[in-house]
C-alpha positions as CSV (number, residue, x, y, z in Angstrom):
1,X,-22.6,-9.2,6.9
2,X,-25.9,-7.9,6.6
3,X,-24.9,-4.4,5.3
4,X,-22.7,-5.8,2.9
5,X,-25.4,-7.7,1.5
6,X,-27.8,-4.5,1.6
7,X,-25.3,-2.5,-0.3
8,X,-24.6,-5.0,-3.0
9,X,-28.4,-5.7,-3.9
10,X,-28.4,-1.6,-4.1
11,X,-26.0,-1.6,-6.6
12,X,-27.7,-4.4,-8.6
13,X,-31.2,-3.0,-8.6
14,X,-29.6,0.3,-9.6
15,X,-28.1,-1.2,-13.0
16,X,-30.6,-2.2,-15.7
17,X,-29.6,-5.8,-15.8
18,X,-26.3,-7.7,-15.2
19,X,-25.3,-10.6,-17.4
20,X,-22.4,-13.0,-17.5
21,X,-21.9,-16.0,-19.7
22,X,-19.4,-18.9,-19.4
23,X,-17.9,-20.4,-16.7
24,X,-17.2,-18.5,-13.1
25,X,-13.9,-16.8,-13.7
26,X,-12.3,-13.6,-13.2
27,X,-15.1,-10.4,-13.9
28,X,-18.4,-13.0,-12.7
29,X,-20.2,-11.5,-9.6
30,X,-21.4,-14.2,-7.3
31,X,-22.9,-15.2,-4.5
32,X,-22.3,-17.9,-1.8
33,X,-25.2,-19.8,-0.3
34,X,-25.0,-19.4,3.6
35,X,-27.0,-21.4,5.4
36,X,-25.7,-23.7,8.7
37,X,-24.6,-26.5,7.8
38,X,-26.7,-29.7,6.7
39,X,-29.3,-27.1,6.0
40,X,-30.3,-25.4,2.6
41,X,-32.0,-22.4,0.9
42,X,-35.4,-23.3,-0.5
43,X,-35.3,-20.8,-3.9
44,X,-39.2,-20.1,-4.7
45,X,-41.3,-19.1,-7.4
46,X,-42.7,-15.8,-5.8
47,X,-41.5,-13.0,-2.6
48,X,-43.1,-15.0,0.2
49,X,-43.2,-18.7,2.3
50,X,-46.0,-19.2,0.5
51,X,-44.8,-19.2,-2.8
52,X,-44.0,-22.8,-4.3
53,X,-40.5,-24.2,-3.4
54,X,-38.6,-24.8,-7.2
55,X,-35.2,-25.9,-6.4
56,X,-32.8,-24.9,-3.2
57,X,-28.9,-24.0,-2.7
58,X,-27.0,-26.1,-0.3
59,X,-24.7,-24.3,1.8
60,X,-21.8,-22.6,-0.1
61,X,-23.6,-23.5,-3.8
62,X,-22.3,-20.6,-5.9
63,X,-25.1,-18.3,-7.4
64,X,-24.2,-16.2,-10.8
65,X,-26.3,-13.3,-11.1
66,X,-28.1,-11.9,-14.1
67,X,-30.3,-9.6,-12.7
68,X,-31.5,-8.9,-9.3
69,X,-34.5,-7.7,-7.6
70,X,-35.1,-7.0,-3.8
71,X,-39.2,-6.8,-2.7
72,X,-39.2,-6.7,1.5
73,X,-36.2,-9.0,2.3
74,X,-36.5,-10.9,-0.8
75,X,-34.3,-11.2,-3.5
76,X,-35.8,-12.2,-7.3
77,X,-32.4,-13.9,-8.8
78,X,-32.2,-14.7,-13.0
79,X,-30.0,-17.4,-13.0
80,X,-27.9,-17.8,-15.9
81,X,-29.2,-21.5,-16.1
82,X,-33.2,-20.6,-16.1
83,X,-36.1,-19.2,-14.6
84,X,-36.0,-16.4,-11.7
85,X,-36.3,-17.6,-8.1
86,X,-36.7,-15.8,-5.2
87,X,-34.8,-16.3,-1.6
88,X,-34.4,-14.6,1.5
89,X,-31.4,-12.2,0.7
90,X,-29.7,-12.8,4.5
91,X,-28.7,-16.1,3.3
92,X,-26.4,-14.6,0.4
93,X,-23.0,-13.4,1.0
94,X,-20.2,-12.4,-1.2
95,X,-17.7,-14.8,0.3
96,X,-18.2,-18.5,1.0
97,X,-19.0,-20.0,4.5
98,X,-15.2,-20.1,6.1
99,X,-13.9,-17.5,3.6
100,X,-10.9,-16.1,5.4
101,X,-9.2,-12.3,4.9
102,X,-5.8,-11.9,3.6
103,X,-3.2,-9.7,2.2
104,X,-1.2,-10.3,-0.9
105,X,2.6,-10.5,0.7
106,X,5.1,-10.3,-1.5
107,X,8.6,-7.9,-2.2
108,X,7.3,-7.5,-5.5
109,X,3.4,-7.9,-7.6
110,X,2.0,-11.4,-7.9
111,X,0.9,-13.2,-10.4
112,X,-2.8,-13.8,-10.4
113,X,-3.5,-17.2,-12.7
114,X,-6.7,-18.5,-14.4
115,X,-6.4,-22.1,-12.5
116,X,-3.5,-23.5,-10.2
117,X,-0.1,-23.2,-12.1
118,X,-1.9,-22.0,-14.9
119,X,-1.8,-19.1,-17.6
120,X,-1.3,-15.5,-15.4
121,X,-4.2,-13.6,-16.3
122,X,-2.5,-10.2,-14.6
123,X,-0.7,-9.1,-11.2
124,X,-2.0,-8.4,-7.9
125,X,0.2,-6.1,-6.0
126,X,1.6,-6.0,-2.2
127,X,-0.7,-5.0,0.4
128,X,-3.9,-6.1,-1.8
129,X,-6.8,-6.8,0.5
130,X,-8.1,-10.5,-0.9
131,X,-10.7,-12.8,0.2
132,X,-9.7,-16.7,0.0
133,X,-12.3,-18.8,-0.6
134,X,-10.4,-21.9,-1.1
135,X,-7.3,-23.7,-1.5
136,X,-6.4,-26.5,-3.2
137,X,-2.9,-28.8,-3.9
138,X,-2.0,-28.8,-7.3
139,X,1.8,-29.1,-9.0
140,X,3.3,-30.1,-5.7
141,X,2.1,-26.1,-4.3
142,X,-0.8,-24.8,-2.6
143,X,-2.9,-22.3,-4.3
144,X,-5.6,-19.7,-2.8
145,X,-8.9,-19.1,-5.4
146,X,-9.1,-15.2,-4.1
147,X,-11.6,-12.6,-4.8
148,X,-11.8,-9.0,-4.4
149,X,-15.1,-7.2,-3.7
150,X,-17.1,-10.0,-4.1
151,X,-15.5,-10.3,-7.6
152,X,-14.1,-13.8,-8.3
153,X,-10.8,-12.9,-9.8
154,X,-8.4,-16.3,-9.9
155,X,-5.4,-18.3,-8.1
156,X,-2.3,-17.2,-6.4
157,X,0.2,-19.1,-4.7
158,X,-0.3,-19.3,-1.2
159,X,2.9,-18.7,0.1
160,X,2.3,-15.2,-1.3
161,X,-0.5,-14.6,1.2
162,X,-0.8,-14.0,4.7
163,X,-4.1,-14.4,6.6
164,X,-5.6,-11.4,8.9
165,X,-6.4,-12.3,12.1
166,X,-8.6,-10.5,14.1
167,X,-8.6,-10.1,18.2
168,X,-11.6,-8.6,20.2
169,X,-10.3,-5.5,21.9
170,X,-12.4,-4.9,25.6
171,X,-12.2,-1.4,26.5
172,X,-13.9,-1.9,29.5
């Protein structure tokens, strides 16, 4: 989880400056707060403890990024809603806390929608490595809001999905 994290804020202090506008949707990178639960993340005004506490993230509050800046295990945010804030950049992950892996399953490609039973923005095909990050009930089906490296992307039905377990192997 860690490394993920490490690698993404790479990326981001590689480009100049990211913006989005308008509503999270398919092409917004995001992040998930992580923190346990009843906890949250205290976002400050400076890199440090010190610095003055200006608002926090309760766990699994999604965080748009504008730009990004990492100074020793901090990362400066520019939130599309105001002023940078700085947090501790272990407590950010690309998927939400409970996120679970899954493979688009299907004979043929799927179609990928802007909201439950909506308009289909475009197809995802079989074998696609998704992240869920939550289901809802809508039109009498269940539908999966799925993302793809850490890319928010839109709904699919979720009888087109099937979940990846994972079993510890010991070797010895």
């Amino acid at each position: 989880m860690r490394k993920i994290v490490v690698i993404i804020v790479l990326v981001l202090m590689s480009l100049p400056a990211l913006t989005f506008a308008g509503e999270v949707g398919i092409g917004d990178i995001i992040f998930f707060c992580n923190v346990s639960e009843g906890r949250y993340l205290r976002v400050r005004d400076g890199p440090s403890l010190d610095a003055a506490e200006i608002w926090a993230l309760n766990r699994g509050d999604v965080v748009r990024v504008s730009s990004a800046r990492l100074d020793r295990g901090w990362l400066q945010l520019q939130l599309v809603w105001g002023e940078p804030g700085w947090v501790w950049f272990e407590y950010l992950s690309t998927t939400p806390p409970g996120a679970k892996e899954a493979v688009i399953d299907a004979s043929g490609r799927v179609r990928l929608r802007d909201a439950p039973n909506g308009d289909v923005k475009r197809y995802l095909q079989p074998g696609q490595l998704v992240t869920v990050t939550r289901t809802v009930e809508a039109a009498g089906s269940l539908w999966a809001l799925v993302s793809v490296a850490g890319k928010v992307i839109g709904w699919v039905d979720n009888t087109c999905i099937a979940y990846v377990h994972y079993e510890q192997w010991d070797f010895d």
